[in-house]
C-alpha angles and dihedrals in degrees: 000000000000131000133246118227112174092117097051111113123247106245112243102245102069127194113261094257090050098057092088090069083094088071107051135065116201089020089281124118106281090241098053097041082057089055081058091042094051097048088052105050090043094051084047093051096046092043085247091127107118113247113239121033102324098068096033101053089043091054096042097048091039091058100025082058091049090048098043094051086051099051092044094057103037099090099215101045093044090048108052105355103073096263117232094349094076103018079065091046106043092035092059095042093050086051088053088038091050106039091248086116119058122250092233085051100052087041093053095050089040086061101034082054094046117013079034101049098227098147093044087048090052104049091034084066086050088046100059098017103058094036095053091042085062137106103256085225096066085056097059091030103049093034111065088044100043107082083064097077092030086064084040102054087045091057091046098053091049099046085048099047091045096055091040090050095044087051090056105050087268113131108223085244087071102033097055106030100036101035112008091049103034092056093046093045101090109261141298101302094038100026121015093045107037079049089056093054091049095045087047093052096048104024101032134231131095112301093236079067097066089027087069087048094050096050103065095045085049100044084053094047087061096054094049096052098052087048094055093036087073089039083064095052099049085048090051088051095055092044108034093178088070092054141063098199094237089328109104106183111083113227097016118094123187113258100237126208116193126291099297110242100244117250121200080194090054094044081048090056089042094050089053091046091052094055100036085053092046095058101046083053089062093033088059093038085071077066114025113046100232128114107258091240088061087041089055103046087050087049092049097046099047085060101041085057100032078053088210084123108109113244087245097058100048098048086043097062097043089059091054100050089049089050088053098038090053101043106027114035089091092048088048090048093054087049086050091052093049103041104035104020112099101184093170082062088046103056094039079063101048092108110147092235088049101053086041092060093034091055094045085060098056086042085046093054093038091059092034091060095029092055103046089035098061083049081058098050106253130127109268100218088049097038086045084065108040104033087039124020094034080058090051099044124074101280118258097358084054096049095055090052098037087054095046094049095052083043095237115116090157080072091074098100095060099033093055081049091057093045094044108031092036093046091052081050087053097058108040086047080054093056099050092038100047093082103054083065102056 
């Protein structure tokens, strides 16, 4: 099965015909994209923005476009800051922190990202797509190893965390439940407030109270990982042997057919599969307690090896991944920004003994699962991602910008493997650990 490779990087020396691309954002010539961008800041300003999808998806994409061009061509922040990825998220959440953003506007794209589904639509279409764009051969070869550097990254982040923490004045009690497992533990609606509820029934106290304690190691993590996240890629960049390059498994390389002839029919059929997918992974989830996305992954990938799966469909629904990963992932990242940043949380955290520990957790994760995953036979740099920083991010929304800062989206099944799989880990590891700390 083909490729994708929408996350490959441009080499440097462009053919002649491809040198106005400087000039342009969203592939469109630079002035035009600015007549968008006019018409939808001025409707924003003036709460003309219509209410529902339409005025949220042209906002997001208008700034997330805007953002992404900017991160992508400031050196420093491309280099080692994650690039557009978190220049989109943390630029949207500073205009929403700072006032800079309406309220109606941050309302409409908080609902159209949760009420709407934006962010489930979206990785929905990475899910099924990716996975059933796949060699059948990566499924059976990379499941039944991968757990090991998913354990792995989880005790490195702890010890880590732990030592780091003991060094600084923390007890291991705070560096490992309130900040190591919080930030491993899969994001805010499968990790941080589950965990709340956990922490207030064993420890006391009302759940809000830990959940103010959660956030600001979450939130950190993030940041770290998507930081990181673009550390690894350029690693990867200086020592090709350590990395993949969006390929996980050492030694097995995708059979590639030539570049697919594109099919609005297809797209149609893939668009069709995502969501169908995506609702049978919620229906099972009333009866097998799992998170749908992990349902669904396990659902996916049953079919793609089994190869029971029609031609159509799977081509369908590649095309479509590869549609919404190309023209959508900045516009998700600004909603991300928007709907699930607290940069007030953030800042009240930013204690130089805090962001040291935070930051030993997410190193911790990223040596833990490159290591054993190298003794696996993965690639490190890949399985560094997947197995470590897509534990230490905020679940789905993290996996999206971690992914798009180490410029590997065909990385989403195992990293919502990782979120998903390896949150569900955290907690239950919270539950049987707790008491040792009281």
């Amino acid at each position: 099965m083909y490729r994708v490779e929408e996350t490959k990087k441009v080499p440097e020396e462009l053919p002649e015909k491809n040198r106005k691309n400087k000039f342009t954002i969203f592939n469109i010539p630079i002035l035009w994209f600015g007549v968008f961008a006019v018409i939808a800041i001025y409707a924003m300003y003036t709460e003309n923005l219509p209410a529902g999808m339409i005025g949220a998806l042209l906002i997001t994409m208008v700034l997330g476009e805007l953002f992404g061009w900017f991160g992508n061509n400031t050196p420093i922040v491309r280099t080692f800051l994650g690039g557009g990825a978190i220049v989109a998220i943390f630029g949207s959440a500073f205009m929403v922190y700072s006032g800079l953003m309406p309220e109606s506007t941050s309302t409409a794209i908080s609902e159209f990202m949760r009420d709407g589904d934006f962010l489930n639509f979206y990785i929905a279409a990475l899910i099924t797509g990716s996975i059933l764009g796949m060699e059948s051969k990566i499924l059976v070869k990379a499941g039944v190893r991968y757990a090991l550097p998913l354990l792995a990254a989880v005790l490195g982040a702890v010890g880590l965390a732990a030592l780091i923490g003991l060094l600084l004045g923390f007890s291991v009690q705070e560096a490992v439940l309130v900040i190591a497992m919080p930030i491993m533990g899969g994001g805010m609606g499968a990790g941080a407030v589950p965990m709340s509820q956990v922490y207030s029934e064993m420890l006391g106290n009302e759940p809000g109270y830990y959940l103010s304690i959660l956030v600001p190691a979450l939130a950190l993590g993030n940041v770290f990982a998507i930081i990181l996240a673009s550390v690894l890629n350029l690693i990867g960049n200086k020592y090709p042997s350590l990395t993949g390059n969006g390929q996980l498994i050492r030694g097995f390389h995708y059979e590639k057919k030539e570049t697919p002839r594109y099919d609005l029919a297809k797209m149609g059929i893939g668009v069709l599969a995502a969501v169908s997918f995506y609702i049978l992974g919620n229906l099972l989830g009333d009866f097998i307690p799992l998170h749908p996305y992990a349902i669904m992954i396990v659902l996916v990938a049953a079919l793609k090896v089994a190869n029971v799966m029609p031609e159509v469909i799977v081509e369908g629904a590649s095309q479509w991944y590869e549609f919404v990963a190309r023209n959508w992932t900045n516009a998700l990242l600004v909603g991300i920004g928007v709907a699930y940043t607290d940069l007030e949380a953030v800042i009240n955290a930013l204690s130089i003994q805090y962001v040291l520990i935070v930051l030993a957790v997410v190193i911790g994760a990223v040596i833990g699962a490159g290591v054993v995953g190298k003794f696996m036979g993965f690639y490190p740099i890949e399985a560094a991602i997947t197995a470590g920083l897509c534990m230490a991010n905020m679940g789905g929304t993290g996996d999206v910008a971690v992914l798009s800062a180490a410029r590997r989206m065909e990385l989403m099944p195992f990293a919502q493997i990782s979120s998903r799989l390896g949150g569900a880990l955290i907690l239950l590891l919270a539950s049987i650990f707790i008491p040792f700390f009281i």
